[in-house]
C-alpha positions in Angstrom: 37.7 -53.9 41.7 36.2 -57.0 39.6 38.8 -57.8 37.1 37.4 -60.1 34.1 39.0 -61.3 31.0 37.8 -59.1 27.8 36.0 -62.1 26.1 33.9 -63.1 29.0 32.6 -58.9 29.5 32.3 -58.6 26.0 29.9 -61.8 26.3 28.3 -60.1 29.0 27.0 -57.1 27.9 27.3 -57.4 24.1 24.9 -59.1 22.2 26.4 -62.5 20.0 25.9 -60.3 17.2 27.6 -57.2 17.9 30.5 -58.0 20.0 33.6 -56.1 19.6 36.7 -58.3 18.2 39.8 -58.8 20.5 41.5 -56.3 19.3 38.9 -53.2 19.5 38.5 -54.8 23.4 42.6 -54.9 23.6 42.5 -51.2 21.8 39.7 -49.8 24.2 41.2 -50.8 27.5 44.5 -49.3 25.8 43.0 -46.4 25.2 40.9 -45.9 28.5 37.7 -46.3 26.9 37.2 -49.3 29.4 38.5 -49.0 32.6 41.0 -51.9 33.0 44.2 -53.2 34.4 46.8 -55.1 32.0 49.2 -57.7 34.7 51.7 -59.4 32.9 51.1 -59.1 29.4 47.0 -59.7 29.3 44.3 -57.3 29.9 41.4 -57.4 31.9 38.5 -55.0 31.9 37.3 -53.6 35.6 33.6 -54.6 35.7 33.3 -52.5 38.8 34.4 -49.4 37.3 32.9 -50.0 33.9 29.0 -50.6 35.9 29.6 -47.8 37.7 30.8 -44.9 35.0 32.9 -42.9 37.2 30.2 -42.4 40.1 32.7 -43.3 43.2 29.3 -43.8 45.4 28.2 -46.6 42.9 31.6 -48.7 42.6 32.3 -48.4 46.4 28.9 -50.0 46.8 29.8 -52.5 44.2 33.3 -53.3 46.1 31.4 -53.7 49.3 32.7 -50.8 51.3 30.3 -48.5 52.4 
């Protein structure tokens, strides 16, 4: 499990034009549209579990365990 903050995945794999606001990223991960964890009272999105869409071959391989 990679956790990363909203903004910086968002950055990632959104273009600057049609990234989601905070909110639609805070309203996703609540809703389990993106995987993610929430510690304290911030979110982060699980970039292993978003990459690899529910395929448990592909996010062991991305976790490093074979």
């Amino acid at each position: 499990m990679k956790l990363i903050a909203p903004k910086d995945w968002a950055e990632r794999y959104f273009d600057d034009a049609s990234q989601p606001s905070e909110a639609t990223l805070r309203r996703w991960l609540a809703t389990g549209q993106v995987p993610g964890r929430k510690v304290g009272g911030t979110w982060y999105v699980d970039e292993h579990a978003w990459l690899a869409d529910g395929d448990a071959l592909v996010e062991r391989v991305l976790q490093g365990v074979a």
